[in-house]
N, CA, C and O atoms as a MOPAC input file, in Angstrom:
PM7 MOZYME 1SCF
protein

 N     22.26400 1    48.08900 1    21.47200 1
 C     21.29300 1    47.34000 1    20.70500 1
 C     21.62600 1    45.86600 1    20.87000 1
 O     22.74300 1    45.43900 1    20.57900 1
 N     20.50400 1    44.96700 1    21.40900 1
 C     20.88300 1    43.55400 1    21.30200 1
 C     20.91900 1    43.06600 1    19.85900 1
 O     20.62600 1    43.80400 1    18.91900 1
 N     21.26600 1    41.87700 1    19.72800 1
 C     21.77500 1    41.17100 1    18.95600 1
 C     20.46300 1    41.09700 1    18.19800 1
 O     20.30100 1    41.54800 1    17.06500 1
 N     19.28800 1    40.31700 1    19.13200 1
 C     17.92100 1    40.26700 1    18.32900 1
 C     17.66400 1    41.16000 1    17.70000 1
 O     17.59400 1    41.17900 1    16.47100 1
 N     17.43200 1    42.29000 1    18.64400 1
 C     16.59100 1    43.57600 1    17.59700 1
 C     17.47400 1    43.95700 1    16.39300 1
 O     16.84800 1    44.44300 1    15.45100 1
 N     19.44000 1    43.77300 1    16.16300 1
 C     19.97300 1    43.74500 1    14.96500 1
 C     19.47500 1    42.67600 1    13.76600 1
 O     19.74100 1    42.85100 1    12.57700 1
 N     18.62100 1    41.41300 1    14.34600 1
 C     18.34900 1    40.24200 1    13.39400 1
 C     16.88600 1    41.42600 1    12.61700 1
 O     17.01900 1    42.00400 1    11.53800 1
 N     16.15300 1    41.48000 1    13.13200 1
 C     15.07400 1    42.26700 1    13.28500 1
 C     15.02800 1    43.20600 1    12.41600 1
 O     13.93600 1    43.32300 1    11.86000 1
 N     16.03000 1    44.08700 1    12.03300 1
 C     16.04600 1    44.91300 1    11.38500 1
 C     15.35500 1    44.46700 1    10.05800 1
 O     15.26100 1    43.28800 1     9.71800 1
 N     14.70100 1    45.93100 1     9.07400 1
 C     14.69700 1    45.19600 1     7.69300 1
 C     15.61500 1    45.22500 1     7.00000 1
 O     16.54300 1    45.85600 1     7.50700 1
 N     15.86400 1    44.74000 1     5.82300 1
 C     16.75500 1    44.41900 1     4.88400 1
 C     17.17000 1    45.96100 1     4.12000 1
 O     16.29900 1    46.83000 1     4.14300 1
 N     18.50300 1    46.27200 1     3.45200 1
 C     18.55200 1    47.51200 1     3.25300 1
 C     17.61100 1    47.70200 1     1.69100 1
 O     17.28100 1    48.77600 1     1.18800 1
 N     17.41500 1    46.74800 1     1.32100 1
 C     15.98700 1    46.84700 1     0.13800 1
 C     14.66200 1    47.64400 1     0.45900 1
 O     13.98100 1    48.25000 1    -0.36800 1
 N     14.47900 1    47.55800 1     1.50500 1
 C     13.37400 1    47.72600 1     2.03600 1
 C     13.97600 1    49.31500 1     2.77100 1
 O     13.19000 1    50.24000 1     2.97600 1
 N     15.29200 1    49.40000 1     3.06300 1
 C     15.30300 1    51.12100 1     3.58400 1
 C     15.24700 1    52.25100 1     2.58800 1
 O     15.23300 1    53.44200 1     2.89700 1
 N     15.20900 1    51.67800 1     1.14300 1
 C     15.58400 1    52.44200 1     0.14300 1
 C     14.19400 1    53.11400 1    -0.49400 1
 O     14.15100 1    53.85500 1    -1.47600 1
 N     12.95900 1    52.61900 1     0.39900 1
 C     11.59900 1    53.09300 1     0.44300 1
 C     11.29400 1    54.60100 1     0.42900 1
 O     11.92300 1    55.07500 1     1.37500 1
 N     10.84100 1    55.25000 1     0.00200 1
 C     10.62700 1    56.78500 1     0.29300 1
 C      9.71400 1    56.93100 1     1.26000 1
 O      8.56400 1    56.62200 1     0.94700 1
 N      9.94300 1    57.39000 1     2.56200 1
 C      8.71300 1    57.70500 1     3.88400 1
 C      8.23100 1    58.79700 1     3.32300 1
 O      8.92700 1    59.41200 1     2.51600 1
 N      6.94100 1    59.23000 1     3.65800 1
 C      6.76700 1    60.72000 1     3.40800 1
 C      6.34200 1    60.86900 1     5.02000 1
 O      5.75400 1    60.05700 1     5.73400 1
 N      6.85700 1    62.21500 1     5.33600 1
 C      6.42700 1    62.82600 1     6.78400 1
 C      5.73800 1    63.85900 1     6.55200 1
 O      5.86200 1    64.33500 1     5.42400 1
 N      4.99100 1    64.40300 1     7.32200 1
 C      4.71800 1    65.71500 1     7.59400 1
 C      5.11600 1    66.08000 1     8.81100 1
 O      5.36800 1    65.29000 1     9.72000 1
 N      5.20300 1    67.55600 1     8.88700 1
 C      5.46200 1    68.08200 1     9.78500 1
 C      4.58800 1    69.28800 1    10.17600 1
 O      4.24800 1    70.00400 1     9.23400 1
 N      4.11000 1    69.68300 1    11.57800 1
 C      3.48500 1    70.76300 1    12.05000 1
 C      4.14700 1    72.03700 1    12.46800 1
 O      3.75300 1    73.20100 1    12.54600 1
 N      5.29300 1    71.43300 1    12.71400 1
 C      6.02900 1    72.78600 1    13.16200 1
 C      6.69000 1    73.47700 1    12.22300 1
 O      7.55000 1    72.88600 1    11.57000 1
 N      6.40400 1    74.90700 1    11.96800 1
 C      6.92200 1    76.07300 1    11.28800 1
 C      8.11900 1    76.43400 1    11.61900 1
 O      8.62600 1    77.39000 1    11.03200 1
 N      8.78900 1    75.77800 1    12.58300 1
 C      9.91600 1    76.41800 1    13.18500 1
 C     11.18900 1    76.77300 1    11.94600 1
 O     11.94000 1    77.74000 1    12.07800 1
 N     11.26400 1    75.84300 1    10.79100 1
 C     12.34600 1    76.38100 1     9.60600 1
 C     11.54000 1    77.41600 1     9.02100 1
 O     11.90200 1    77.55000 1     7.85200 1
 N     10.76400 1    78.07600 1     9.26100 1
 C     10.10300 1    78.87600 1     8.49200 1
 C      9.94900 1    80.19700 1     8.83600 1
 O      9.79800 1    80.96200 1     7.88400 1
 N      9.94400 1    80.83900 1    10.32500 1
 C     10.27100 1    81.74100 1    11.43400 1
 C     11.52100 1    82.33000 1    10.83100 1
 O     12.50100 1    81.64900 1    10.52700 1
 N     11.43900 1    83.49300 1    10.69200 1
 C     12.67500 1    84.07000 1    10.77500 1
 C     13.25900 1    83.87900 1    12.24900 1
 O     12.68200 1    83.61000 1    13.30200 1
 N     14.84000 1    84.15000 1    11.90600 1
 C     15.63700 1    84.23300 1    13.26900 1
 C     15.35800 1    85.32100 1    14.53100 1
 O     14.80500 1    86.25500 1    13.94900 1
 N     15.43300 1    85.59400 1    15.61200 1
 C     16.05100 1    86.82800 1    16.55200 1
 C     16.43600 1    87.99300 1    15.98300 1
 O     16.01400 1    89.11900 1    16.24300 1
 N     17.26400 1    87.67000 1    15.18600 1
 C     18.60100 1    88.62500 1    14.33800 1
 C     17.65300 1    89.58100 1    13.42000 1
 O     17.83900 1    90.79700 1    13.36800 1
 N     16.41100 1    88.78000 1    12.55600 1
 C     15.80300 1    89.75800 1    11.65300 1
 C     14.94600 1    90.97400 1    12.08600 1
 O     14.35200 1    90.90200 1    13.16100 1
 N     14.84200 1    92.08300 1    11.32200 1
 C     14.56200 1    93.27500 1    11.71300 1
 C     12.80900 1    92.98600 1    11.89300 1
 O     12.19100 1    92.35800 1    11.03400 1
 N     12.40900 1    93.32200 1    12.64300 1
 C     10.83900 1    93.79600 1    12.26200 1
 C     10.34000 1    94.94200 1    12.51000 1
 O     10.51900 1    95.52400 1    13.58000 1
 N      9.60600 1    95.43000 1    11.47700 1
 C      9.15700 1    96.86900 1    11.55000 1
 C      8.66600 1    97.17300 1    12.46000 1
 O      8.16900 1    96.23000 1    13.07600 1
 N      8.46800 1    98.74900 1    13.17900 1
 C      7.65500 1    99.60200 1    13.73400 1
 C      6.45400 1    98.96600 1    13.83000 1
 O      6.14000 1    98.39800 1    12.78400 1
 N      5.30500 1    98.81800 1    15.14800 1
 C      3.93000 1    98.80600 1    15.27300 1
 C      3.74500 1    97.17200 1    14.97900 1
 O      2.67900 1    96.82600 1    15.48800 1
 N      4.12200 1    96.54400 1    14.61700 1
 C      4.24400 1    94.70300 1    14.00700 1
 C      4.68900 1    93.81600 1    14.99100 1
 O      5.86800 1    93.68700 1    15.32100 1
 N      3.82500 1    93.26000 1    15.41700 1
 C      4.18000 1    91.84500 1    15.85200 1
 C      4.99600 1    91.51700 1    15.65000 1
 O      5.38200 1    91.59700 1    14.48400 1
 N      5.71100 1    91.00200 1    16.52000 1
 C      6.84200 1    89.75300 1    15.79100 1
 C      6.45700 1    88.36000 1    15.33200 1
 O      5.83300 1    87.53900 1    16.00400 1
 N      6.79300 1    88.24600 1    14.42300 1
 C      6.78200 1    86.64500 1    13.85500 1
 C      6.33300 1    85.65200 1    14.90400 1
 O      5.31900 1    84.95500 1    14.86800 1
 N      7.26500 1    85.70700 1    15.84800 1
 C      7.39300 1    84.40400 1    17.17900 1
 C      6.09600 1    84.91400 1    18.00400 1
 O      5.20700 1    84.09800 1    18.24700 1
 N      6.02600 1    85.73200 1    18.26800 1
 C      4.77600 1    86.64000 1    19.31100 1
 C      3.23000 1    86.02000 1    18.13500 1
 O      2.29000 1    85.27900 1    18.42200 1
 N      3.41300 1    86.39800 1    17.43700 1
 C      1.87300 1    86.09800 1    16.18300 1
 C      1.77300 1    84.20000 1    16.31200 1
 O      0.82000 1    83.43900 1    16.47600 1
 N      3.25400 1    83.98100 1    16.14500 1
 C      2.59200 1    82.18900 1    16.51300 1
 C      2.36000 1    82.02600 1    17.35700 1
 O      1.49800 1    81.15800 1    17.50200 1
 N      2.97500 1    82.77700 1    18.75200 1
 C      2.50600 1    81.96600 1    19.99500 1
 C      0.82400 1    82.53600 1    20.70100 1
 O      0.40200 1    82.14500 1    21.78900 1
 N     -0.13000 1    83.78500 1    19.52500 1
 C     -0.95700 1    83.83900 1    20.09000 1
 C     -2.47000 1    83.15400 1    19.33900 1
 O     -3.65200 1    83.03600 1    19.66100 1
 N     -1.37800 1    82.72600 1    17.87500 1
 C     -2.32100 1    82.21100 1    17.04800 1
 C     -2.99300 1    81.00000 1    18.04900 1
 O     -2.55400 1    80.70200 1    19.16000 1
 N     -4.15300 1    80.38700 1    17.38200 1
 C     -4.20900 1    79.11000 1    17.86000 1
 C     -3.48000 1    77.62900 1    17.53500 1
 O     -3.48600 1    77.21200 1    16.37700 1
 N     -2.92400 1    76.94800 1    18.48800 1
 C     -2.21700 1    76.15600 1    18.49800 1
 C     -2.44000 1    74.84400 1    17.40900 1
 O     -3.38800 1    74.10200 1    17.66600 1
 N     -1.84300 1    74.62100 1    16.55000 1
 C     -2.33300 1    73.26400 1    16.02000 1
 C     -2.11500 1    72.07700 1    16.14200 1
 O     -0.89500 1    71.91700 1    16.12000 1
 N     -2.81100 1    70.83300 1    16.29900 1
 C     -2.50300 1    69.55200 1    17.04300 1
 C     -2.04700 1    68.62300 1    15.81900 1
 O     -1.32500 1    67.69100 1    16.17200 1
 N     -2.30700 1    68.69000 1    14.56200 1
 C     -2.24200 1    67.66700 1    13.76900 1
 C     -1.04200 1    67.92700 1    12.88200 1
 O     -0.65600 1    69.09400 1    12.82000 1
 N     -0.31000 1    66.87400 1    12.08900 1
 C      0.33400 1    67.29000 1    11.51100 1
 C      0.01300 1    67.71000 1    10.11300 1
 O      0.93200 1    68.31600 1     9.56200 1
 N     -1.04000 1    67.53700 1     9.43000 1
 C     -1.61700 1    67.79600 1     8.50100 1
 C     -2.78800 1    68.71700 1     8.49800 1
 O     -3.59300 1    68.71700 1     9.43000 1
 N     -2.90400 1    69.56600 1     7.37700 1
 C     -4.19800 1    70.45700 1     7.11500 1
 C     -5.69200 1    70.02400 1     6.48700 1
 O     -5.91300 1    69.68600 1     5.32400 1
 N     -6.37000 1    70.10000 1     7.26300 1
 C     -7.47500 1    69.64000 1     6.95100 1
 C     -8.11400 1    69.08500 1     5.85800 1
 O     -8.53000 1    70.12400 1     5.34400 1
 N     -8.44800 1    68.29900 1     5.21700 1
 C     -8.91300 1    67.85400 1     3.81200 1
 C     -7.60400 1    67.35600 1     2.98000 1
 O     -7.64500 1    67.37000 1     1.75000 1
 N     -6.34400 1    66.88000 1     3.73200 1
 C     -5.32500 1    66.46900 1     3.14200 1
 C     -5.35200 1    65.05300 1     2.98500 1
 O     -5.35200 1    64.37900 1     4.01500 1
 N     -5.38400 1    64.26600 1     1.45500 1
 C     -5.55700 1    63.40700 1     1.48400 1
 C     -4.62400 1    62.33000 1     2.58500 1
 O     -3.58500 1    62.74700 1     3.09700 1
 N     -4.98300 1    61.35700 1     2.77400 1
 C     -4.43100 1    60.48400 1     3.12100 1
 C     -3.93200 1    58.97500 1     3.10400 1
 O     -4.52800 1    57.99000 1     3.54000 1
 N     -2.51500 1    59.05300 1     2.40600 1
 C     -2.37800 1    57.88700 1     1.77200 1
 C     -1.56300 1    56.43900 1     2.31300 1
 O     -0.38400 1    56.39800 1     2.66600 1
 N     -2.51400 1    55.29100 1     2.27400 1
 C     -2.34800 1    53.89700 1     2.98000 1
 C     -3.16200 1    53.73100 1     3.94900 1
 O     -3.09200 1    52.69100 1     4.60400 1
 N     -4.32700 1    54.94000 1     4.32200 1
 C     -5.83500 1    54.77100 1     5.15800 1
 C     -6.46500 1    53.98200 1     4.76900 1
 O     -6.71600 1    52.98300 1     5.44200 1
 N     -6.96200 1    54.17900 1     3.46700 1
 C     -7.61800 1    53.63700 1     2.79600 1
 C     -7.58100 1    51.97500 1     2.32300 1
 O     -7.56300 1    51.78200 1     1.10800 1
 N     -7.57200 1    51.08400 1     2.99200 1
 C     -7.26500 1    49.64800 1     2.41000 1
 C     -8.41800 1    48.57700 1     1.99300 1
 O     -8.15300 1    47.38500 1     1.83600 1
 N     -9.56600 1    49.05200 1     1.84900 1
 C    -10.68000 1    48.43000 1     1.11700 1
 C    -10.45400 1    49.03400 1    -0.48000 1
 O    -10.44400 1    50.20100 1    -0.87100 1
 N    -10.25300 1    47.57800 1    -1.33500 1
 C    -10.78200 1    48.06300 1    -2.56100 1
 C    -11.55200 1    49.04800 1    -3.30500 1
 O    -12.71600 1    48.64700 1    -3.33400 1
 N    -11.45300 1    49.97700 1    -3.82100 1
 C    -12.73300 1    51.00200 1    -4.47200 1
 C    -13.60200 1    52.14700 1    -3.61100 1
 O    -14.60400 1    52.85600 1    -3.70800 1
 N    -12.46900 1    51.81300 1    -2.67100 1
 C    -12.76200 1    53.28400 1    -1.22000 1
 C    -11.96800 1    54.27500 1    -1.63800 1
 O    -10.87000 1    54.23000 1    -2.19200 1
 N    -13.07600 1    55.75600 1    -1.10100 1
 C    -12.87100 1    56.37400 1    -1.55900 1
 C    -11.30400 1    57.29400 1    -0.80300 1
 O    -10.67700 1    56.81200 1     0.14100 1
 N    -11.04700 1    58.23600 1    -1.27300 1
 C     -9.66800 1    58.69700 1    -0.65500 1
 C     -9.90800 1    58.95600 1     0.75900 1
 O    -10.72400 1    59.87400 1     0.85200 1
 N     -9.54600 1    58.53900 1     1.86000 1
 C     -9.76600 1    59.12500 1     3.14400 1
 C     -8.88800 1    60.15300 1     3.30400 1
 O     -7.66900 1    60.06100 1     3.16500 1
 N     -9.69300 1    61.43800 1     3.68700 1
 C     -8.92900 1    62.89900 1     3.67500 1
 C     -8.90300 1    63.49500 1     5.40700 1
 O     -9.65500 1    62.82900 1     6.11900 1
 N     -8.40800 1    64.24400 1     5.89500 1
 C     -7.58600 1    64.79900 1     7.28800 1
 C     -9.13000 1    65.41600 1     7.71100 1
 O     -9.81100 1    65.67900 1     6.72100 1
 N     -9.52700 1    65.58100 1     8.51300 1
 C    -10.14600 1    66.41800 1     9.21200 1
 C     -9.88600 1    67.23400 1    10.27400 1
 O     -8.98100 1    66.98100 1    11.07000 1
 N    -10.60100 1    68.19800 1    10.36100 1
 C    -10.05000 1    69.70400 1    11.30400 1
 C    -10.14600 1    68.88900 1    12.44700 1
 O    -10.90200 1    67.95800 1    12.72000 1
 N     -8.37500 1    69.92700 1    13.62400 1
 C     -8.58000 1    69.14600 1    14.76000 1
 C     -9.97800 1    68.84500 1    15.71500 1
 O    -10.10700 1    67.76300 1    16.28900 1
 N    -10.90300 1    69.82200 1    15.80300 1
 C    -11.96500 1    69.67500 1    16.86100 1
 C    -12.84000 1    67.84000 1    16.18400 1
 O    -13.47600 1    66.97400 1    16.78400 1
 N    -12.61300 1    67.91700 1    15.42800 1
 C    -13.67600 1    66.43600 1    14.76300 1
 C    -13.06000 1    65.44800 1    15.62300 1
 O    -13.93500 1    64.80800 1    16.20700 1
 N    -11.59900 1    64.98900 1    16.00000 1
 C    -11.07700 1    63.86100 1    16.62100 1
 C    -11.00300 1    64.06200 1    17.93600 1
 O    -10.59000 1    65.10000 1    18.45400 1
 N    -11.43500 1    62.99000 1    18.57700 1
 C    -11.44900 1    63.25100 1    20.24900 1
 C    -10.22100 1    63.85900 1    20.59400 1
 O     -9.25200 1    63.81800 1    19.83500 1
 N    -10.20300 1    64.41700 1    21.69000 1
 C     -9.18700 1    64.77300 1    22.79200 1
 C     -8.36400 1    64.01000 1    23.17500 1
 O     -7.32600 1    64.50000 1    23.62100 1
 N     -8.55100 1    62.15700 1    23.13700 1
 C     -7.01000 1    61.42300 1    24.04900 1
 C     -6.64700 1    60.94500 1    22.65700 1
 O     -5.73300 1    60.12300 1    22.71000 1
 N     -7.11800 1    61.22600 1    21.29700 1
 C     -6.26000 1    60.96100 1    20.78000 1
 C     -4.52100 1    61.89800 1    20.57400 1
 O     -3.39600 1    61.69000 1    20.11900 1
 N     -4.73900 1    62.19200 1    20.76200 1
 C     -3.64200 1    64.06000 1    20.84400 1
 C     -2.92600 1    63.43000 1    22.29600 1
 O     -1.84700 1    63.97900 1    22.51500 1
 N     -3.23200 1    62.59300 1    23.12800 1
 C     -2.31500 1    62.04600 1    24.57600 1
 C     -1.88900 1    60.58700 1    24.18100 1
 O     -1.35900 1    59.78500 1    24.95000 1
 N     -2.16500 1    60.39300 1    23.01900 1
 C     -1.95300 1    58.42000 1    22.77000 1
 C     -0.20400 1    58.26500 1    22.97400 1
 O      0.48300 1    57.53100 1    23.68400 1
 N      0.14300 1    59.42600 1    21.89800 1
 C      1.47200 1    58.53500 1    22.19600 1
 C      2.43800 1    59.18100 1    23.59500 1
 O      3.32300 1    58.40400 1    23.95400 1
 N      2.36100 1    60.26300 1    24.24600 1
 C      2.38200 1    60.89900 1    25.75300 1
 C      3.24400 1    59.44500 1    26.29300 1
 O      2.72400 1    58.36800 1    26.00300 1
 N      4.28500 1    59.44400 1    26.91400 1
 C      4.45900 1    58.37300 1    27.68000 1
 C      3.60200 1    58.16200 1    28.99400 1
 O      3.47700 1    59.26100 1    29.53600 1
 N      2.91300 1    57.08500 1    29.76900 1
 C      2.11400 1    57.11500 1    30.93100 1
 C      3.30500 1    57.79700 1    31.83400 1
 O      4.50700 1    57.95700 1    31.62100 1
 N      2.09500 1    58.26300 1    33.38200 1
 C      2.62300 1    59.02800 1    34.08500 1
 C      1.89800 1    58.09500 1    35.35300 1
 O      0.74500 1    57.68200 1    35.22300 1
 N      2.56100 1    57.86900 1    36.35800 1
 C      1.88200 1    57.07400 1    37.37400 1
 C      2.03100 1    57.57500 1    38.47300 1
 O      3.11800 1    58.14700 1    38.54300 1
 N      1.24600 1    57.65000 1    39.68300 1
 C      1.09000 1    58.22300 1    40.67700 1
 C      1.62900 1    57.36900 1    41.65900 1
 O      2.26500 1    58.06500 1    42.45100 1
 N      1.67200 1    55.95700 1    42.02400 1
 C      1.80000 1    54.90700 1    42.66900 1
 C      3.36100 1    54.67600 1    42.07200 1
 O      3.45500 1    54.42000 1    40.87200 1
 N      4.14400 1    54.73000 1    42.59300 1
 C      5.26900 1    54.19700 1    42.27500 1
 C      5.36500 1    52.60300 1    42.17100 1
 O      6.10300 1    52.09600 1    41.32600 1
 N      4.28200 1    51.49100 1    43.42100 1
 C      4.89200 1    50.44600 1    43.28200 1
 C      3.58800 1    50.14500 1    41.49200 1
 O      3.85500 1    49.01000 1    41.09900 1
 N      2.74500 1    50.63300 1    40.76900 1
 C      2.49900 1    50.74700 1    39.61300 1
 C      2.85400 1    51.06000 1    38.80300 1
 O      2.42600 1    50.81800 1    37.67500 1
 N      3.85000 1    51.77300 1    39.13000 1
 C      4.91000 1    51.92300 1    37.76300 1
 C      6.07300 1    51.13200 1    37.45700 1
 O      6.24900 1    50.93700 1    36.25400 1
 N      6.71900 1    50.74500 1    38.06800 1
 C      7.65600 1    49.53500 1    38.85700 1
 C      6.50100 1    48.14400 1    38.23800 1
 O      7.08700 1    47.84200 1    37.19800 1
 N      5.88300 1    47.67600 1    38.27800 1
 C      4.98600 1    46.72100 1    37.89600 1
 C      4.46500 1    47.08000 1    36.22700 1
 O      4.38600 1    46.10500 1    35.48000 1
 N      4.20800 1    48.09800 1    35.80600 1
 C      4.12200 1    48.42000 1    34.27200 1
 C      5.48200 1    48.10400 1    33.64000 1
 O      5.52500 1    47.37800 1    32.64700 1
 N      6.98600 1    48.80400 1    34.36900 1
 C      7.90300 1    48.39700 1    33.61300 1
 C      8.74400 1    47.00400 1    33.50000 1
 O      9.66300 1    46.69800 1    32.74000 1
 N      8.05300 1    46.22600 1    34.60100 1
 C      8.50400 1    44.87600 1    34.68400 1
 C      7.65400 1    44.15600 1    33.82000 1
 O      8.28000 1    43.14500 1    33.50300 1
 N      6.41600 1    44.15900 1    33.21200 1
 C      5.51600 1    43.68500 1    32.51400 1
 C      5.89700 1    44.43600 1    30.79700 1
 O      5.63100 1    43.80100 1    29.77700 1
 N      6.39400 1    45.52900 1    30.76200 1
 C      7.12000 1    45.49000 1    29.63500 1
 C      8.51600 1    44.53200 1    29.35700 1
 O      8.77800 1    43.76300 1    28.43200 1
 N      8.99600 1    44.77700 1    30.10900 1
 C     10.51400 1    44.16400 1    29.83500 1
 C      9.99500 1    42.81000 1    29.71400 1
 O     10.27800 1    42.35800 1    28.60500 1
 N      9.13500 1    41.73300 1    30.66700 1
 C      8.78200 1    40.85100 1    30.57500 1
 C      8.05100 1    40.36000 1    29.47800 1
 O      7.99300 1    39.13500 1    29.58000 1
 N      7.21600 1    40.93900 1    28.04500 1
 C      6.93100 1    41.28300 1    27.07500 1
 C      8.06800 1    40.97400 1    26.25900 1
 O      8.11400 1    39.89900 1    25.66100 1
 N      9.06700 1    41.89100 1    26.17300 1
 C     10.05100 1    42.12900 1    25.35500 1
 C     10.77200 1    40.87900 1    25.45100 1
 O     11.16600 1    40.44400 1    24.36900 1
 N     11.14000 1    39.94500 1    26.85300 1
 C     11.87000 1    38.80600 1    26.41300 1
 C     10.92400 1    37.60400 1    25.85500 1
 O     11.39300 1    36.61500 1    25.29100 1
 N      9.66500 1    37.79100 1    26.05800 1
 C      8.89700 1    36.78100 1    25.13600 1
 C      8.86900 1    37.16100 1    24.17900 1
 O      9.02600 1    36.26600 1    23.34900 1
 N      8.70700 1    38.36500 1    23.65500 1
 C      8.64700 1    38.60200 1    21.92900 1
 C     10.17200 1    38.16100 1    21.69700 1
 O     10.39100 1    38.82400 1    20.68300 1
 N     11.54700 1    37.38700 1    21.99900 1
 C     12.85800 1    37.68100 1    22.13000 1
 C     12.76400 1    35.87000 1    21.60000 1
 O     13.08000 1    35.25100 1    20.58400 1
 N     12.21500 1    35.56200 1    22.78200 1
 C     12.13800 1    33.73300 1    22.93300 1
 C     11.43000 1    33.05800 1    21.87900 1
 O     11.75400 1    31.97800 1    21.38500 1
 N      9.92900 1    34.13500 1    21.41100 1
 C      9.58500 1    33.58400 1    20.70000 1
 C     10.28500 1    33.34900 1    19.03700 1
 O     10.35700 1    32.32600 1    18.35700 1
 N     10.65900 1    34.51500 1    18.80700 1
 C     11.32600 1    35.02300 1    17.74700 1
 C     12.52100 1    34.04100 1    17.23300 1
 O     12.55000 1    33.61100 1    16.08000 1
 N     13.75900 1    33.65500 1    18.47600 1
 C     14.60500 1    32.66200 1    18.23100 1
 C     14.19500 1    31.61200 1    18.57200 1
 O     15.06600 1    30.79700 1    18.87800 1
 N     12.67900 1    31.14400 1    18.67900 1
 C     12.03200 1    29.51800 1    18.44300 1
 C     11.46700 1    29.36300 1    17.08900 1
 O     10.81300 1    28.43000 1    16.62500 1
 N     11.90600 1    30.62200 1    16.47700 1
 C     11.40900 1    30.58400 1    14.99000 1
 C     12.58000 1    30.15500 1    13.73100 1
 O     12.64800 1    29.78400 1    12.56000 1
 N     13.33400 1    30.47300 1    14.80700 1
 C     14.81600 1    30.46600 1    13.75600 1
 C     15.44200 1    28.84200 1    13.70200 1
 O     16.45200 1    28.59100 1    13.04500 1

């Protein structure tokens, strides 16, 4: 970690915040290998992997809180995956490039990014 991104950090006031996450994956919830399953029954792991897959981390009509930032609006709530396009579900995907000397040129234009957000930051100080 450079030195900057340690200035950068927030203050430990500000870590003492409660995040709330959700999560999609059932995986603490699966029984183990080890547990018995009856005669004629699916297994647990076999039933999720033929269910249909879910993309979001939340269940449909789950409110959603800090969407909402107009005054006297109403709660913005989750909608079922098919309602949201398709590249949203690839946004955060890291890119994949076919052209090597284009990828080589994306990561020099990041790094090159990163020391101006760097320069600018200690012209502030």
């Amino acid at each position: 970690m450079s030195f900057l991104q340690a200035l950068r950090r927030p203050r430990l006031s500000n870590a003492c915040w409660r995040i709330r996450t959700l999560h999609s994956s059932q995986s603490r919830f699966t029984p183990s290998a080890g547990d018995a399953v009856k005669k004629g029954e699916a297994s647990p792991v076999e039933a999720e992997t033929s269910a249909p897959q879910t993309l979001s981390s939340c269940v449909a009509g789950t409110p959603l809180e800090g969407v909402n930032w107009l005054k006297n609006q109403a709660p913005v709530q989750a909608l079922p995956d098919e309602d949201y396009p398709p590249w949203l579900w690839k946004v955060l995907e890291p890119r994949e490039f076919d052209d090597p000397e284009k990828a080589e040129k994306y990561r020099l234009r990041q790094i090159n990014r990163k020391h101006i957000r760097e320069k600018n930051y200690m012209s502030t100080q």
